[in-house]
KELO-523716 format. One line per field, with one value per residue (C-alpha): residue number from 1; z, y, x. Coordinates in steps of 0.5 Angstrom, whole numbers, plus 500, padded with zeros to 3 digits. Each point is the difference from the previous one (the first is absolute). Layout:
BEGIN
resi: (NUM; ...);
c3: (Z; ...);
c2: (Y; ...);
c1: (X; ...);
END
This chain:
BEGIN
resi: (1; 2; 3; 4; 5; 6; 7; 8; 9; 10; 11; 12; 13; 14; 15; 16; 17; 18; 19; 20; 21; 22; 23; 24; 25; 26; 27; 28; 29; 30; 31; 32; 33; 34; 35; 36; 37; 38; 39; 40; 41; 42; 43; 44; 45; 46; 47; 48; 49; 50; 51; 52; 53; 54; 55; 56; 57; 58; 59; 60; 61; 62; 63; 64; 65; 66; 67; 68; 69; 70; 71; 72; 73; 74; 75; 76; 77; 78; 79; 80; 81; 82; 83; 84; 85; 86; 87; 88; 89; 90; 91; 92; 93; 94; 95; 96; 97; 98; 99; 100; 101; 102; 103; 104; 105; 106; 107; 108; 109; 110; 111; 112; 113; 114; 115; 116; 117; 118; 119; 120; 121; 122; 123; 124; 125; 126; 127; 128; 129; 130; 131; 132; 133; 134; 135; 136; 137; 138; 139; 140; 141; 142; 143; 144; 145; 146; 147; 148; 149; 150; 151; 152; 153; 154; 155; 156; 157; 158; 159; 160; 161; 162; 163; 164; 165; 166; 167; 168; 169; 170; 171; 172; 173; 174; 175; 176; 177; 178; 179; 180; 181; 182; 183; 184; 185; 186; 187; 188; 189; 190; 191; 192; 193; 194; 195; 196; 197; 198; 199; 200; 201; 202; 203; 204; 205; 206; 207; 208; 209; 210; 211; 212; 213; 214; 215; 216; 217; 218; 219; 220; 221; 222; 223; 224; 225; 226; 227; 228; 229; 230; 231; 232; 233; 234; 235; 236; 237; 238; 239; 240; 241; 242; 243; 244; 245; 246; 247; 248; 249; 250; 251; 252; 253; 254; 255; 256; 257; 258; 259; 260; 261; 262; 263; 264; 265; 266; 267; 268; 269; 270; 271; 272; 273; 274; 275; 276; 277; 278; 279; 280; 281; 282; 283; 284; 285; 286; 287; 288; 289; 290; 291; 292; 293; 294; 295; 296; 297; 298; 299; 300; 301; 302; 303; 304; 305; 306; 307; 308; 309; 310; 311; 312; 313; 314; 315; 316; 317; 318; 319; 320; 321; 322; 323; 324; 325; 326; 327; 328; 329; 330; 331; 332; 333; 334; 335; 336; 337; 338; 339; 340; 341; 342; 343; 344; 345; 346; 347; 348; 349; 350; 351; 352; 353; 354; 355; 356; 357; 358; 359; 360; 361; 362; 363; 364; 365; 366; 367; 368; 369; 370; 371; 372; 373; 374; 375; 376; 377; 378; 379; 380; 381; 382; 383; 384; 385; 386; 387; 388; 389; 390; 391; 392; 393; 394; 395; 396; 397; 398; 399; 400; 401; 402; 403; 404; 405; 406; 407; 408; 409; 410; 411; 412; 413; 414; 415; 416; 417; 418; 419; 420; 421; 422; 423; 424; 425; 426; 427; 428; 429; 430; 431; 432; 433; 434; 435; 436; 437; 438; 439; 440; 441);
c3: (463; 497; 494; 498; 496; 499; 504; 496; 496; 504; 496; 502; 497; 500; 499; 506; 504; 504; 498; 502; 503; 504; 505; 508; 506; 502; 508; 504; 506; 506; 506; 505; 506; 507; 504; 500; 502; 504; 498; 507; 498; 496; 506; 504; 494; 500; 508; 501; 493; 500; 503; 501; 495; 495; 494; 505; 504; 493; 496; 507; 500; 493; 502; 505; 494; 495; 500; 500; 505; 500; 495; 498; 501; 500; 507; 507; 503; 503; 493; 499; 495; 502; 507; 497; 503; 492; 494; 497; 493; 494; 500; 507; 497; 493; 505; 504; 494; 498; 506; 501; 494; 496; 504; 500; 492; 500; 505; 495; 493; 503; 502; 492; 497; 506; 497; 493; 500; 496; 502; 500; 493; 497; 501; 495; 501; 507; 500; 507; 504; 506; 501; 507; 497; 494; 501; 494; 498; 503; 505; 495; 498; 508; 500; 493; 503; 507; 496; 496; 493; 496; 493; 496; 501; 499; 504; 501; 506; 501; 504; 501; 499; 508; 502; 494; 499; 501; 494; 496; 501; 498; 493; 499; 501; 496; 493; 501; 501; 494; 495; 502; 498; 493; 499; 502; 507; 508; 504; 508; 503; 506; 504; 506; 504; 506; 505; 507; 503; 507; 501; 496; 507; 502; 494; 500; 506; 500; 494; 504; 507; 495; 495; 504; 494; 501; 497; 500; 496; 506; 503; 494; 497; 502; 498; 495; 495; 494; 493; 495; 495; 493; 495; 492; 500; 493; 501; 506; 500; 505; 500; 506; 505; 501; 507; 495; 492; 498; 495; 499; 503; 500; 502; 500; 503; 503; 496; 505; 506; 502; 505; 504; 500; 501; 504; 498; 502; 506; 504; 506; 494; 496; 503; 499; 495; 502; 498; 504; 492; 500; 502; 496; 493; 501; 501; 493; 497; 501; 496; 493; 501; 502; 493; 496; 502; 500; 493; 498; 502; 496; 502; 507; 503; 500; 506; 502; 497; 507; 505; 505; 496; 501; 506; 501; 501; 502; 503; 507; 499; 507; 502; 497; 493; 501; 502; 495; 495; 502; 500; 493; 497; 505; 503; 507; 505; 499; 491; 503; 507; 498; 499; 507; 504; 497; 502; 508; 501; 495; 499; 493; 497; 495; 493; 503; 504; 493; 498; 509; 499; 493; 505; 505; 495; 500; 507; 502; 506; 495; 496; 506; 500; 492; 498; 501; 502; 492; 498; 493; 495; 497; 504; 499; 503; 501; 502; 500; 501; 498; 494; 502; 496; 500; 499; 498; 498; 499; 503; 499; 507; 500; 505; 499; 501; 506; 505; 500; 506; 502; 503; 506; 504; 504; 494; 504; 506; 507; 505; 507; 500; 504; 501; 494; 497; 498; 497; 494; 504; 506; 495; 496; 498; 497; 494; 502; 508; 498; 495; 506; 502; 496; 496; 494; 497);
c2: (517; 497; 503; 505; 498; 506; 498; 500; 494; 494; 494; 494; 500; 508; 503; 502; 495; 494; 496; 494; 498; 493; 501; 497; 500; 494; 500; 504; 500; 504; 497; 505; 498; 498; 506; 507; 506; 505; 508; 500; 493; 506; 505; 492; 500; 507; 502; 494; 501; 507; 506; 505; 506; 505; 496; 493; 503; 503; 493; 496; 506; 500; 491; 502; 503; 496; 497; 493; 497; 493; 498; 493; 498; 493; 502; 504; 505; 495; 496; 500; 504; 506; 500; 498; 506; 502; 500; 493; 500; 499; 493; 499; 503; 495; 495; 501; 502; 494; 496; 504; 502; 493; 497; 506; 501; 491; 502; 505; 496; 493; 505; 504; 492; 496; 506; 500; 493; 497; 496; 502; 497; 505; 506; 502; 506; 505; 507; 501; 507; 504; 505; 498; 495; 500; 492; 496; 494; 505; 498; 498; 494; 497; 501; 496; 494; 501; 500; 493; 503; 496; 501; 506; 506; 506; 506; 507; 503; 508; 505; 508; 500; 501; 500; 500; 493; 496; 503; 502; 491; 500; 504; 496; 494; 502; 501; 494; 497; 503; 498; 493; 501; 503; 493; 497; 497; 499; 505; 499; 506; 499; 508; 501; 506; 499; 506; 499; 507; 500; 497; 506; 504; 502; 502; 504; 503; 501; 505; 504; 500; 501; 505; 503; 500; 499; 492; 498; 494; 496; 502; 497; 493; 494; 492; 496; 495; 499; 497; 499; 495; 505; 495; 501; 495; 496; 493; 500; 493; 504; 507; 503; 503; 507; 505; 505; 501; 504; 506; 505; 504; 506; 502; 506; 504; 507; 504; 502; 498; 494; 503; 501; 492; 494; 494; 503; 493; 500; 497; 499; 497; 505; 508; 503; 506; 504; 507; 505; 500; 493; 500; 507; 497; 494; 502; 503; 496; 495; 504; 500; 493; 498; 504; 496; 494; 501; 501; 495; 494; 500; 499; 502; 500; 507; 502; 498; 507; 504; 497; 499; 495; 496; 496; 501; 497; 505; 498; 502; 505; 503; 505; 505; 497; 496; 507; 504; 495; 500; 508; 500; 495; 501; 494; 498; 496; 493; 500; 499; 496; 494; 504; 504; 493; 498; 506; 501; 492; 498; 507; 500; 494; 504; 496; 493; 506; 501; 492; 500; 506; 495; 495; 503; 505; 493; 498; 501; 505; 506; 497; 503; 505; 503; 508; 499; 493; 499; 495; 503; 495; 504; 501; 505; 497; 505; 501; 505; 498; 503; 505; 502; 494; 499; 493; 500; 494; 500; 494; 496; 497; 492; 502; 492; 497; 495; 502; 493; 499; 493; 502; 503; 498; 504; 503; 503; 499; 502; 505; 502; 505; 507; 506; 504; 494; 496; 494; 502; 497; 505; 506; 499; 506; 502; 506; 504; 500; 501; 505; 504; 506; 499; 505; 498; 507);
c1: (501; 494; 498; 494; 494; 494; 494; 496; 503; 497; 500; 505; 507; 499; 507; 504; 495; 501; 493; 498; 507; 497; 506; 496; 503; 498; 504; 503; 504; 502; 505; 502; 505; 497; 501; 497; 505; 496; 504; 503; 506; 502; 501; 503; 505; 502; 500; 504; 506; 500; 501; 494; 501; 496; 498; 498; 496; 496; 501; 497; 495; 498; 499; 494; 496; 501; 493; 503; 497; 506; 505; 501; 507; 505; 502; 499; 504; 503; 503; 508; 501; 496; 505; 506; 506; 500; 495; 500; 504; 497; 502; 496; 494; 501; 500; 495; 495; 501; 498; 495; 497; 500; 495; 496; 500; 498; 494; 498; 501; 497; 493; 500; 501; 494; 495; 502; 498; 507; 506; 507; 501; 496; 504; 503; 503; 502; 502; 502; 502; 503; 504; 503; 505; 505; 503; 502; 495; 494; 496; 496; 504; 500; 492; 499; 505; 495; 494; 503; 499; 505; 497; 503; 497; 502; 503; 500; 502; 498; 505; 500; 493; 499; 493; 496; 504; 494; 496; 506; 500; 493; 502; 506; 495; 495; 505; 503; 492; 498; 507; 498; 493; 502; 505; 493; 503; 498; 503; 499; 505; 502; 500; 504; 502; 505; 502; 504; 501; 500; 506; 503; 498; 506; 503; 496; 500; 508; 498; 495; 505; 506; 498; 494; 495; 493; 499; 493; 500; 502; 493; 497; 502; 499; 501; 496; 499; 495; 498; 495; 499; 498; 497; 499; 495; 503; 499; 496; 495; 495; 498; 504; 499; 502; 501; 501; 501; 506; 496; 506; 507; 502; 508; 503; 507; 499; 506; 506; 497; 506; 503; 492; 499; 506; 503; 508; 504; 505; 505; 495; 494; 495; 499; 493; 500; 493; 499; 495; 497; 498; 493; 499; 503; 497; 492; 502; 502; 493; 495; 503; 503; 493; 496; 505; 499; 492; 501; 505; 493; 495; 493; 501; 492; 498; 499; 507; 503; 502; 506; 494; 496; 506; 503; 508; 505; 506; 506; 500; 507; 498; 494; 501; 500; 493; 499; 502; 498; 492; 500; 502; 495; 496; 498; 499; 504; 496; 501; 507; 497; 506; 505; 499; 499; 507; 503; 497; 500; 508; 503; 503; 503; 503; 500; 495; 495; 496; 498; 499; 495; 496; 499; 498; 495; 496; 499; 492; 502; 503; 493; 497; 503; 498; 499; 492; 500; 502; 506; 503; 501; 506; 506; 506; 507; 506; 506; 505; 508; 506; 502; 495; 495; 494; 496; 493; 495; 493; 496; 495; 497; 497; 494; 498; 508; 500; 507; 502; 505; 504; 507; 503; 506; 506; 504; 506; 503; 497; 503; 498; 495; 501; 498; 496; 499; 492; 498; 496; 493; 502; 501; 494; 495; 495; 502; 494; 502; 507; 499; 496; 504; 506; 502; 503; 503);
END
C-alpha cells in the first residue's frame, strides 16, 4: 500500500509522495483472437456434452444476462478441444496456450513498441503476467525470442495475481523503472498480460454437471493479449511522447477474503473461485484505495478532488462490479465508458482486460461519449484479483499524443466459423446503443 502523506503538505519530494516520478507510457497494445462467441456457444457446448440438470439450466440462464454482448475467443464452438469426449488435460491447454496465445502476446507487444516510437533493442526489461499458465520458461521467454530481443534484459514473470495482473505488472515495472533511474540508467519495460480461458469451458462445465454448483466464471471470461512500453525517460534524445504519464499506485489486500476470489489448480487446468460477496467486497474497497492514492500525488488540479471529476478505467470483473463500483463513487456509466465497451463487446480477459480498457479509454468514439461531453485529463485504473487484492493507479492523460498504428496480421491459426460466432466487423456497437436497456445490476 502506498504510504499516507497530510493533504496539506503539497510540495514535491513530500514525504509518503510519489512526486515527480517521469514514468510515461509511451505505447499500448491490445490483440484479441478472430472470433466473437455470442452466449448461445455456451448453451451449443452444454446441450451437446452434458445432461440437463438443476445447476446447468441456472448457469446457462445466468449466461443470458450477463450483459456481454460476444466474447472473444481462439476458437468456435466447433474447436477440438471443447469437443473432446473429456475435458482436455492440463497438458492439452499448455499446449494449446502456447499455439494460441504466443502469437496473440507478440501482436500485442509489436503494437505498444510501433506506438512508443523504439526499437527492440532498447527495451531493457519485461515484467510479464497470466494466470491461465504455469510452464517453465513462461511464456514470456517464447514472445522475447518472437519479438527477436536478443540483448540482455531483465525478467519478471507475475503468478497468482489473477485479474489484477496487468496493473500489479504495470507496479512491478514502475519499481524496476524507478531503481534504473536512481542508478541514473534507461528503463524501457516491456508489459505483457496473456490470458486464454475458453479453452477451459469444459472443465468447467464437468464441475457444474458433476458437483451441481452454480459456476459463473465460465459465462464470463474471455481470451486476450495485451502490452505496454512504461518508460523512466533517462537518456531519451528527444522529448517522448507519452499516451499516458504514470502518477502514483496504490495496492491493498482485503483481510480473510481468500477463499471469495481465486483460480485454484487442477488437473483439468485452472478452476474459477467466485463468491456472491465479490462484487459487495470489491465496491468497498474502491473509496479508501482511491482517497490514499489522492493523497500520495501532490499537486493534483483542484478541481480533481471527487471520483467523478475523474475518468475510470475499472476492470470489467462483471456487471455487477461496474455497477457496484459506480454507486459507490458515485460516478456514471460513461466515467467508466471503455471498461463498459470491453466488457459487452470482449467479456473479461482477466489480467490482459485493464491495459485493452487504457487503449480503448483513448479512442475518439469513448471521447464522444465523456460525461457532459468532457474528457478528463486524470484517469483512475483499477483492478480486483485474488485474495481479494485491489490494484489501483492514477493517470495522467496525453490529450495531444498521436496513436500510431503500422502492424496487422493473422496471429493465430484460422478455424471454420460456426453457429454463435461474428467477426469483430459484424459485432460492432456503439456503447450508448449497447448500454440502452441493459440492466447491469
Amino acid at each position: 500500500m502506498s504510504p499516507a502523506r497530510d493533504p496539506q503538505d503539497t510540495h514535491e519530494g513530500a514525504f509518503g509522495s510519489f512526486g515527480d516520478l517521469n514514468l510515461s507510457i509511451l505505447g499500448i497494445g491490445a490483440q484479441y483472437p478472430p472470433y466473437l462467441l455470442e452466449s448461445s456457444v455456451l448453451n451449443t457446448l452444454a446441450k451437446r456434452h452434458y445432461p440437463d440438470s438443476p445447476a446447468m439450466k441456472k448457469v446457462l440462464t445466468i449466461n443470458e444476462f450477463t450483459g456481454i454482448d460476444t466474447r472473444s475467443a481462439i476458437g468456435t464452438a466447433d474447436h477440438p478441444i471443447a469437443n473432446q469426449s473429456e475435458a482436455p488435460s492440463i497438458a492439452e491447454l499448455c499446449e494449446a496456450f502456447f499455439l494460441y496465445g504466443v502469437p496473440l502476446a507478440v501482436t500485442a507487444a509489436r503494437k505498444a513498441i510501433i506506438e512508443a516510437r523504439i526499437d527492440v533493442s532498447q527495451i531493457t526489461h519485461v515484467v510479464s503476467t497470466t494466470c491461465t499458465n504455469s510452464a517453465n520458461p513462461g511464456f514470456d521467454h517464447y514472445v522475447c525470442k518472437e519479438l527477436g530481443i536478443t540483448q540482455p534484459v531483465e525478467k519478471v514473470l507475475l503468478h497468482g495475481v489473477g485479474c489484477s495482473g496487468g496493473l500489479a505488472a504495470l507496479r512491478t515495472a514502475a519499481s524496476i523503472a524507478l531503481g534504473a533511474s536512481f542508478r541514473k540508467r534507461p528503463a524501457k519495460v516491456l508489459v505483457i498480460a496473456l490470458e486464454i480461458s475458453s479453452v477451459m469451458v469444459r472443465s468447467e462445465l464437468d464441475s457444474i454437471n458433476e458437483l451441481q454448483q452454480t459456476r459463473i466464471g465460465v459465462t464470463l471470461f474471455s481470451d486476450c493479449a495485451s502490452a505496454l512500453i512504461l518508460s523512466n525517460g533517462v537518456g531519451a534524445e528527444a522529448p517522448e511522447d507519452p499516451a499516458y504519464e504514470l502518477l502514483g499506485w496504490d495496492h491493498r489486500i482485503l483481510p480473510n477474503t481468500e477463499k471469495d476470489l481465486g483460480f485454484d489448480v487442477d488437473p483439468l487446468g485452472w478452476k474459477v473461485v467466485l463468491s456472491p460477496r465479490v462484487p459487495k467486497l470489491a465496491a468497498a474497497v474502491v473509496s479508501p484505495a482511491f482517497e490514499n492514492l489522492k493523497a500520495s500525488v501532490p499537486d493534483l488540479p483542484a478541481d480533481y478532488r471527487s471520483a467523478d471529476a475523474f475518468d475510470w478505467a475499472l476492470h470489467p470483473g462483471g456487471a455487477s462490479i461496474l455497477s457496484g463500483v459506480e454507486r459507490e463513487m458515485g460516478v456514471s456509466p460513461e466515467h467508466m465508458r471503455a471498461s463498459y465497451d470491453t466488457y459487452i463487446n470482449h467479456g473479461n480477459s482477466s489480467s490482459a482486460t485493464i491495459f485493452s480498457v487504457l487503449d480503448r479509454l483513448r479512442q475518439k468514439d469513448m471521447d464522444a461519449l465523456a460525461p457532459d461531453g468532457r474528457v478528463k485529463d486524470f484517469v483512475v485504473g483499477c483492478a480486483f484479483g485474488p485474495g481479494i487484492a485491489i490494484e489501483m493507479c492514477l493517470l495522467k492523460r496525453n490529450m495531444h499524443h498521436i496513436v500510431r498504428s503500422a502492424y496487422s496480421g493473422e496471429v493465430t491459426p484460422p478455424e471454420t466459423e460456426s453457429e454463435g460466432g461474428r467477426s469483430e466487423e459484424e459485432a460492432e456497437m456503439s456503447l450508448s446503443e449497447a448500454l440502452n436497456g441493459v440492466d447491469l445490476d
